[in-house]
C-alpha positions as MATLAB code, in Angstrom:
seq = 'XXXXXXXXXXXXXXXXXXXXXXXXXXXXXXXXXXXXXXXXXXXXXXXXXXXXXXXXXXXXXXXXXXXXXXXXXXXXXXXXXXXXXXXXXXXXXXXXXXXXXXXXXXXXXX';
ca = [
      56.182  -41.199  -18.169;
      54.330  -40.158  -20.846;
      55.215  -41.357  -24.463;
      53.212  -38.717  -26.251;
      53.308  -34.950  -26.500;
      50.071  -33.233  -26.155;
      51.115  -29.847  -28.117;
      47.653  -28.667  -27.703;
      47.636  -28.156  -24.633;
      50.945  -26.907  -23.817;
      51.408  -22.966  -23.699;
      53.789  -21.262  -25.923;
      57.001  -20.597  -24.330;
      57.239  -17.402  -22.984;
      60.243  -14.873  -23.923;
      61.861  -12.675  -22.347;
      61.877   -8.772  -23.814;
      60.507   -7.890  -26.491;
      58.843  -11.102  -28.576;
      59.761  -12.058  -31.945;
      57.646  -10.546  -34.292;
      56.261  -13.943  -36.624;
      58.103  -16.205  -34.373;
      56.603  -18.498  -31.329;
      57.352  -22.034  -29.900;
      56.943  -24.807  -27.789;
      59.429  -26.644  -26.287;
      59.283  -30.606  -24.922;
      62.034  -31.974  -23.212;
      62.320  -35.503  -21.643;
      65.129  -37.281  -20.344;
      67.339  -34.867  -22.557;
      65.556  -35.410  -25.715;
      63.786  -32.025  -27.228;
      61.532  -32.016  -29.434;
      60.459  -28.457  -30.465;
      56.969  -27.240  -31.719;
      58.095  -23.609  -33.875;
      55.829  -21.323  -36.096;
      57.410  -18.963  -38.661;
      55.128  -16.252  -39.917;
      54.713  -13.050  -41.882;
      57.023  -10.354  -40.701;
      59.383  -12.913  -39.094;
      63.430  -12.108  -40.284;
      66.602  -13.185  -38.656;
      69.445  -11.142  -39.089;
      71.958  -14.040  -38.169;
      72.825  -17.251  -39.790;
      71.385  -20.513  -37.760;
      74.616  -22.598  -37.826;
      73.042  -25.456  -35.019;
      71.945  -28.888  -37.336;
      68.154  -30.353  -37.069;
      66.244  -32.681  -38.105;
      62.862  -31.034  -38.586;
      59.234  -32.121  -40.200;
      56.926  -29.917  -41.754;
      53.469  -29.882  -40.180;
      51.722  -27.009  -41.641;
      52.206  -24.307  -44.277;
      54.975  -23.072  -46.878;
      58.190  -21.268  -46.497;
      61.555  -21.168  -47.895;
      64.540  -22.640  -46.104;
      67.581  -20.341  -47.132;
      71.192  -21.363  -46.579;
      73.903  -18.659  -46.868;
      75.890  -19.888  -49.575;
      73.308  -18.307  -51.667;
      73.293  -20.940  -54.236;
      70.334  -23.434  -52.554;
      66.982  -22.242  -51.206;
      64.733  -25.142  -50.500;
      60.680  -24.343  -50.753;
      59.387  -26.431  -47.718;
      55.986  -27.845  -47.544;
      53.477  -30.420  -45.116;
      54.995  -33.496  -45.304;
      58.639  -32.767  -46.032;
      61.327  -33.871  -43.635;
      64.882  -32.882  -43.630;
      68.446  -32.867  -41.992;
      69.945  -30.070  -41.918;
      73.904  -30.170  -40.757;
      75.695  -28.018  -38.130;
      78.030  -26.058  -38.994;
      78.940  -22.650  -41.726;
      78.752  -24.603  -44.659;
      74.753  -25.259  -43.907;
      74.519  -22.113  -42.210;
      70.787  -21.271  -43.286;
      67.186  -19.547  -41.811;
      63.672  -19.184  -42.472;
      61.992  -16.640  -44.719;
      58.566  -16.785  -45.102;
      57.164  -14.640  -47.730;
      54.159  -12.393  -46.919;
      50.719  -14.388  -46.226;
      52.845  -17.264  -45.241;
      52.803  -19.566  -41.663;
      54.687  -22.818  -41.561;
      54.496  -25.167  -38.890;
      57.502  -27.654  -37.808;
      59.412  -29.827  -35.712;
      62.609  -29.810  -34.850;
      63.924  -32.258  -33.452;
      67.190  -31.562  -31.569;
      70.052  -33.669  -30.693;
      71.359  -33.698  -27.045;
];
């Protein structure tokens, strides 16, 4: 088995319907470890609250994390790293402001 990921090779995960306007990923899973590759872009809005926890790393670009409570938005940038918890009370999503692409990983939790 492998030990690393070669993201530049791998395609971008194809959707189903209509794709997400700012939004694309790619997805690596191994012996139920998942590791995912996502880009948040310009034009890119979620109506719902994410309420799953991550671990995630910054590889690229600048966007604010928002959480619900509407009392913490978090400007993320290349290098920063970051749990985020699972649940409502760190219910929270991405908005990137116009002219702005961020690259991360998540890193998800079987």
């Amino acid at each position: 088995m492998d030990v690393m990921i070669d993201w530049e090779n791998m395609p971008w995960d194809e959707v189903e319907g209509e794709p997400q306007k700012g939004f694309r990923s790619k997805t690596c899973v191994r012996d139920g470890q998942e590791v995912d590759l996502i880009e948040f872009a310009e034009g890119y809005v979620r109506d719902s609250w994410c309420t799953q926890g991550h671990l995630l790393h910054v590889l690229a670009g600048e966007s604010t994390l928002r959480f619900r409570d509407g009392g913490r938005a978090i400007r993320l940038r290349p290098g920063d790293t970051g749990i985020i918890l699972a649940g409502e009370a760190d219910a929270h999503r991405m908005e990137p402001a116009a002219g702005e692409c961020i690259r991360v990983l998540l890193f998800e939790q079987p």
